[in-house]
C-alpha positions as CSV (number, residue, x, y, z in Angstrom):
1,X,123.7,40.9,-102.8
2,X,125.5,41.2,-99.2
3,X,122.5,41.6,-97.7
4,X,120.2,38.7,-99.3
5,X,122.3,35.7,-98.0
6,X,122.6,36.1,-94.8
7,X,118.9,37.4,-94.9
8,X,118.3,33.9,-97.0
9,X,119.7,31.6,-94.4
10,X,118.2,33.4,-91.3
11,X,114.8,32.4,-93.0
12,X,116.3,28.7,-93.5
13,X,117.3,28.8,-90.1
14,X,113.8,30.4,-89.0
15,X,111.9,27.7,-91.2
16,X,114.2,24.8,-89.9
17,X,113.4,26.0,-85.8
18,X,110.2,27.0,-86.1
19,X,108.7,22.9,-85.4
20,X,110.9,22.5,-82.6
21,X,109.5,26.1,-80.8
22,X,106.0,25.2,-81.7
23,X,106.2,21.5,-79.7
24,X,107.6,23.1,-76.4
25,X,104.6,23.5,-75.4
26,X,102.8,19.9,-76.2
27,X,102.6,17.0,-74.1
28,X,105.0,14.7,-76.8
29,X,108.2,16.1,-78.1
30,X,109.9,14.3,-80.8
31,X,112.7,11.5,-79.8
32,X,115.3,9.9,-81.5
33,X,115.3,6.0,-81.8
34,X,112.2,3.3,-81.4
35,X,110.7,5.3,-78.6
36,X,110.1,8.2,-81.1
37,X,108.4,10.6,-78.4
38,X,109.0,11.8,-75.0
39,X,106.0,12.5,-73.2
40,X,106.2,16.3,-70.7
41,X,103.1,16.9,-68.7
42,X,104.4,19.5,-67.2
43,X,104.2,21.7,-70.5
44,X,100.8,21.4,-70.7
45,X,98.7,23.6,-69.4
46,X,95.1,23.5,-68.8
47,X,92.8,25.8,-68.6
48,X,90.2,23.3,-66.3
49,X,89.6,24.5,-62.5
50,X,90.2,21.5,-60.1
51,X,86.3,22.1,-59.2
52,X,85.2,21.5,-62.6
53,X,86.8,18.2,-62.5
54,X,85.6,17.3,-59.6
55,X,82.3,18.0,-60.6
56,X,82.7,16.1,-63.9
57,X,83.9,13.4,-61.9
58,X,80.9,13.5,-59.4
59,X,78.2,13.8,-62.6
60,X,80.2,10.5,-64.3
61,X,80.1,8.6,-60.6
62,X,75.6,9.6,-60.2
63,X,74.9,8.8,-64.4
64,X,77.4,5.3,-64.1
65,X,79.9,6.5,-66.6
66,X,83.0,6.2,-64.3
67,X,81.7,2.9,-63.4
68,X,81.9,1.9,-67.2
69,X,84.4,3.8,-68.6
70,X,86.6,2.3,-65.6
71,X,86.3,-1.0,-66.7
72,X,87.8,0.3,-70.5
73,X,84.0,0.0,-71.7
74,X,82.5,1.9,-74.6
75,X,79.8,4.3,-73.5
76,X,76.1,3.5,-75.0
77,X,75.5,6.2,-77.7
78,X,72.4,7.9,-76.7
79,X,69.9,8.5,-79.2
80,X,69.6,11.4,-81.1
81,X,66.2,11.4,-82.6
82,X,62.6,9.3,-82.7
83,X,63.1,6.1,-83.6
84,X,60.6,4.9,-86.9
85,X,58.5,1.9,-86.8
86,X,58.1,-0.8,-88.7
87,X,55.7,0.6,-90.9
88,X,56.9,3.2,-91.3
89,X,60.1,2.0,-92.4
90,X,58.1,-0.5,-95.0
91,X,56.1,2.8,-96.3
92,X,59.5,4.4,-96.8
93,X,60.9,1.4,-98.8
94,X,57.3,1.6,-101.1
95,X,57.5,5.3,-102.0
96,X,61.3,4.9,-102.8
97,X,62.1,5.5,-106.3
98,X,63.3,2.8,-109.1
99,X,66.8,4.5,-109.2
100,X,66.9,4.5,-105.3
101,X,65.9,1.1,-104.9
102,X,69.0,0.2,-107.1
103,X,70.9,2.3,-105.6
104,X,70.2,0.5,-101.9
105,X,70.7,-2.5,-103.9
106,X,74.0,-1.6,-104.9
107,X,75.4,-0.4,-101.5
108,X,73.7,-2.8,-99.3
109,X,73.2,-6.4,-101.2
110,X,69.5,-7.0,-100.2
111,X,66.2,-5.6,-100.2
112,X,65.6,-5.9,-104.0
């Protein structure tokens, strides 16, 4: 019985610490009042050569994404696949099921 409370409230202890050890290392440690962060670069560490940033830098500057992203623009999302045609898209709708047809009626409003 000597043993387990002192073995109990080095756990507590343990369990209490452990948040604080784990944010040393983050950029944002917890603050008291409105601020409710402090911000530490310096305990960040990256694993990103200098070069490789430059690089990035120099590939964003050729494509225009510096250029946009400078000016707090949204980068275009580039397409991922073939785009359908109209046609297409209307043979789609035709071979849709009753029950699917509803069911785009029911999430979208139209095309019933």
């Amino acid at each position: 019985m000597t043993v387990r409370k002192p073995l109990a409230l080095s756990l507590i202890a343990l369990a209490i610490a452990a948040p604080g050890l784990a944010s040393a290392s983050a950029l944002y440690h917890p603050a008291g009042g409105e601020v409710g962060m402090t911000t530490h670069p310096d305990h960040v560490q990256s694993n990103v050569s200098r070069g490789d940033v430059l690089q990035s830098v120099e590939a964003a500057r050729k494509d225009g994404t510096l250029a946009i992203l400078s000016r707090g623009g949204a980068l275009p999302v580039k397409a991922t696949g073939g785009s359908k045609t109209r046609e297409q898209v209307q043979q789609e709708y035709l071979n849709m099921s009753a029950a699917e047809k509803q069911r785009n009626q029911e999430l979208y409003g139209a095309g019933g």
